[in-house]
N, C-alpha and C positions, 0 to 999 in steps of 0.2 A: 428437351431435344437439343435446344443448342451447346448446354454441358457437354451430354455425350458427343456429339460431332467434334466441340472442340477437342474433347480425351481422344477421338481418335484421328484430326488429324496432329495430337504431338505426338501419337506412337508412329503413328507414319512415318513423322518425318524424324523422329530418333531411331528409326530401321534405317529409310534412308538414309541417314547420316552415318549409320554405322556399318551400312550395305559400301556407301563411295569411301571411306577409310577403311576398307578394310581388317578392322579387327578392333576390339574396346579397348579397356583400359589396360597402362601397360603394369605388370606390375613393379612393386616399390623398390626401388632398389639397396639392398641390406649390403653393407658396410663392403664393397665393393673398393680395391685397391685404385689411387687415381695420381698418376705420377708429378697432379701439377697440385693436389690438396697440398693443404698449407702442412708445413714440418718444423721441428723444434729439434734442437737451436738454429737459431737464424745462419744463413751466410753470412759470414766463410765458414762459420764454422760447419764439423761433421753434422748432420742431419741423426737424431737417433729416435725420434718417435714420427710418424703420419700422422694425421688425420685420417678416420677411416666413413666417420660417421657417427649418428646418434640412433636411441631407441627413445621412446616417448611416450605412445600408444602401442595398442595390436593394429592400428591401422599402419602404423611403419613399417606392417610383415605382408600387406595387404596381396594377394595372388594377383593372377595377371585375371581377367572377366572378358567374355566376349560381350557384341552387341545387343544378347536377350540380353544378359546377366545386370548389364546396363540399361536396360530400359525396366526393367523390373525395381533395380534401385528408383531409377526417374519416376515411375509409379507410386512404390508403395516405400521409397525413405529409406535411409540405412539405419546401423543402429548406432547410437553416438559410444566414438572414441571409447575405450578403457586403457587409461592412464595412469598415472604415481602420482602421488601425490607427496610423500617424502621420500626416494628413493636413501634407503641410508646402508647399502651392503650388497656388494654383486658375487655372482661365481657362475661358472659354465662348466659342463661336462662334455662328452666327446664325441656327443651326438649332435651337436650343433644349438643348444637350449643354454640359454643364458635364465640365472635365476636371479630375481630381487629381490629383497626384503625391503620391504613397504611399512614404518613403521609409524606412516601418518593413517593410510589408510587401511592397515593391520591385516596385509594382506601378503604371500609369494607371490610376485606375479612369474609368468612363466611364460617367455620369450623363443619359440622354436622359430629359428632361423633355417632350417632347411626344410618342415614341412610348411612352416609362415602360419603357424597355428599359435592362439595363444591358450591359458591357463593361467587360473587363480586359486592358490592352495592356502588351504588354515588349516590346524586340526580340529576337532568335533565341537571343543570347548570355546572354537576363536583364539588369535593371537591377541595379549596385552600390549606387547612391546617388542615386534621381531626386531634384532637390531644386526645381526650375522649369519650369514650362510656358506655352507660350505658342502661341496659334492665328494661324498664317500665313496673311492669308485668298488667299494665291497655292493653297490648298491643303491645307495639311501642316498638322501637329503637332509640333512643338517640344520637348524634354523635356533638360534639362541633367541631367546625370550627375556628381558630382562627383569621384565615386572614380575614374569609367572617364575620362575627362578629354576628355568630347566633348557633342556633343551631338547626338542621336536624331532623325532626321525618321522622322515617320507619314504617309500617306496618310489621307483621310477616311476608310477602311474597317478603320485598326489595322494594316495589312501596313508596318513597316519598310521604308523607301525610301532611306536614307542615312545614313551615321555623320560629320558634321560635325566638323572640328575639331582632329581628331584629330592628336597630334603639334604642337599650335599650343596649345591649350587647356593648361591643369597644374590647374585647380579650378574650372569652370562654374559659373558659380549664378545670377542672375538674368538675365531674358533681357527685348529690345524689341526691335520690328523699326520701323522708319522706313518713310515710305511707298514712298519708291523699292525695299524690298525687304532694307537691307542689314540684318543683323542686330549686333546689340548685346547683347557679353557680362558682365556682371559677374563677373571672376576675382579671386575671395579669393587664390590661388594666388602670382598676378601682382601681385597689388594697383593692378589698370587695368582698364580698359575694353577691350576688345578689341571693335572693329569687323569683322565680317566679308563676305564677300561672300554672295548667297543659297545657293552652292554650297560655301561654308567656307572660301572663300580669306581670308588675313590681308590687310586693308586700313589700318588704323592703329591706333595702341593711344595710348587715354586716360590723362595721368597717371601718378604714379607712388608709391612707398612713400613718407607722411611725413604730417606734417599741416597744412601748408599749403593754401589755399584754390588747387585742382586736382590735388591730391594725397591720395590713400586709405590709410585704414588696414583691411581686409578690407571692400571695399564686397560688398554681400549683393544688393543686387534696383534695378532700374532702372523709371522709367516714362516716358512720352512725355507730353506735353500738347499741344494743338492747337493751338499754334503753332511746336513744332516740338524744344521745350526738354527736356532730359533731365534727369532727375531722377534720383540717386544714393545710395542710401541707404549711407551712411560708417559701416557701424556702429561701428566700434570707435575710431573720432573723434567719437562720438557726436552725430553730424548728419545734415542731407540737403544734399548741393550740386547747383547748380543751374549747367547749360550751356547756350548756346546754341543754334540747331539745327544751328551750325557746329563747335560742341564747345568754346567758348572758356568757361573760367570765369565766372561772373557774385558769385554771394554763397552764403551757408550759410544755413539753416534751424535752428537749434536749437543746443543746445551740450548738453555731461551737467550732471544735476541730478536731482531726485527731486520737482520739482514738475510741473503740467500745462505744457505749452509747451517744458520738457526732455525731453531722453532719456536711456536706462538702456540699451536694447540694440534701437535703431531694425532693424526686419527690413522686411516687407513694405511696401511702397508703390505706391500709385494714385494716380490724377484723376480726378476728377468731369468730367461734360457741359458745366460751370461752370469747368473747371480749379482746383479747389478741389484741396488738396495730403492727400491719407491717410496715414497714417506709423500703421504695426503695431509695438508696444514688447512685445516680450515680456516684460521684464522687471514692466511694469506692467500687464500683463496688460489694454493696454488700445489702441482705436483714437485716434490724435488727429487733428484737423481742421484745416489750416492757411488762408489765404486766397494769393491772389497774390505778395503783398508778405510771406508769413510768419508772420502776426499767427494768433495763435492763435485759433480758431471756440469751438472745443469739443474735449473728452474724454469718448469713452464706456468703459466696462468698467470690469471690477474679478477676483478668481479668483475662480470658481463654474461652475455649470452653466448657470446658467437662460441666460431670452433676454439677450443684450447683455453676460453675462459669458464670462468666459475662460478659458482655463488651456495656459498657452503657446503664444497665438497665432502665426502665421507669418505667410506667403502672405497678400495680398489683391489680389481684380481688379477691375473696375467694366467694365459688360457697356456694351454701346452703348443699352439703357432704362434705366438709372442704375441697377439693379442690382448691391449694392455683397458682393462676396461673401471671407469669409474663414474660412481653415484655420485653424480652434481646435484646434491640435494633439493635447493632450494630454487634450480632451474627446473625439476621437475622430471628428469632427462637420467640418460646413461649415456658419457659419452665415450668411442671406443677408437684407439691407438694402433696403430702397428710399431714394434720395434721395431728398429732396422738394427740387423749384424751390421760392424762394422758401417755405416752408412749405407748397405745395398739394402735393393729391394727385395723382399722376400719373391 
């Protein structure tokens, strides 16, 4: 008797409570522009990325709940967080769904920011090693595998459509697709590029083992730029080179060193709306900013938690609103950027 009295005066008075407030909980707020978040590079200088925000769990997408919806939790518990556990490769499509590759906990996670819904995708057999994704807008999802030596198509709705690759592939890892549809592999394995067709057929392979200028020592992640030129990040040549949109060599970006404008261990890479050049250093646990011609912009991070630091970054992708988002691995997190044109606000 006295249990039950107690359970019913805390429903009471969590009605109450949520009767004189007026309404539950609010919901979370997703990467919402804020003109006073912190920005990079410091003043004086021009400001060229925000802070927008992080993702973490599905609880970061959490809807807004009135006062049952609230007292139902206070009852009977929620469900505990679904998180990363190595986040090491992001991409978004146009519907507002950001995708992860999870390749500690071998899992897509699947981030919809405008319905606040989440999703976790494998294929039938399980993922060994997702380590790249990338949004096909023929449709699909993308997901390089590097242990199973292929790579994954999704349908828009998570159902497994195709195992790409396979038998052609020895070690997947960064992926771009060209507008005509063909897709582009970075294979540490091969130490080339491997070109394929939208259905997996081998079409040509880039390059080859060494270090000359069109030649890779474990290139890791590729990006396209708007005019048509691929960008390769060399990790283990410690550079990025730069091809045509016919594949022919052009020049390098960087070389090793332990200053801004060097690399230590180049992983992910993007392009800005500006073809401005991104290069993720895990080593130095930091984003660096390059221009056209190479010339170093800026460096941001440093290891830590907070906004704009790091701790074994990976993965970075830059959405079509200059939303510039990257897998802070070992924080556990995805955190996301705005560019600014010119220093304005979008």
């Amino acid at each position: 008797m006295t249990t039950a009295r107690t359970t019913v005066r805390f429903v009471l008075g969590l009605v109450f409570a949520g009767l004189s407030a007026g309404c539950g909980t609010r919901a979370g707020i997703i990467l919402q522009p804020d003109p006073a978040a912190p920005a990079w590079p410091q003043p004086p200088d021009q400001p060229r990325l925000r802070y927008l925000g992080e993702i973490r769990t599905d609880q970061d997408l959490r809807p807004a709940t009135n006062v049952f919806q609230d007292i139902g939790t206070g009852l009977f518990g929620k469900e505990a967080p679904r998180g990363m556990m190595t986040p090491i490769a992001v991409c978004t499509d146009d519907a507002g769904r950001a995708f992860v590759a999870d390749s500690g906990a071998r899992v897509l996670h699947v981030f919809d920011t405008q319905t606040r819904k989440y999703a976790a995708w494998m294929p039938a057999e399980g993922f060994l090693s997702p380590v790249a994704v990338a949004f096909d807008p023929a449709g699909r999802v993308l997901v390089s595998d590097s242990n199973a030596g292929c790579i994954f198509a999704f349908d828009l709705r998570g159902t497994q459509t195709a195992r790409l690759g396979h038998g052609v592939l020895r070690r997947p890892c960064g992926l771009a697709l060209t507008p005509d549809g063909r897709l582009l592999v970075a294979d540490v394995g091969w130490h080339q590029v491997l070109v394929l067709s939208p259905s997996g057929e081998e079409l040509e392979r880039i390059g080859e083992r060494g270090s000359e200028l069109g030649q890779f020592n474990y290139p890791t992640n590729l990006a396209l730029d708007h005019e048509g030129r691929l960008y390769v990040s060399d990790t283990l040549n410690f550079r990025v080179q730069v091809f045509s949109k016919d594949f022919a060599p052009l020049r390098q970006i960087g070389t090793k060193g332990d200053l801004p404008g060097y690399f230590s261990q180049p992983k992910g890479i993007a392009v800005d709306p500006d073809d401005h050049l991104y290069v993720v250093d895990a080593n130095f646990e930091a984003v660096q900013l390059f221009n056209n011609d190479g010339a170093l912009l800026m460096s941001m991070g440093r290891e830590g938690r907070d906004p704009g630091e790091f701790w074994l970054p990976a993965g970075i992708h830059i959405d079509s609103t200059g939303r510039v988002w990257v897998a802070d691995s070992y924080n556990q997190r995805v955190q996301v950027f705005q560019y600014l044109h010119e220093g304005r606000e979008p």
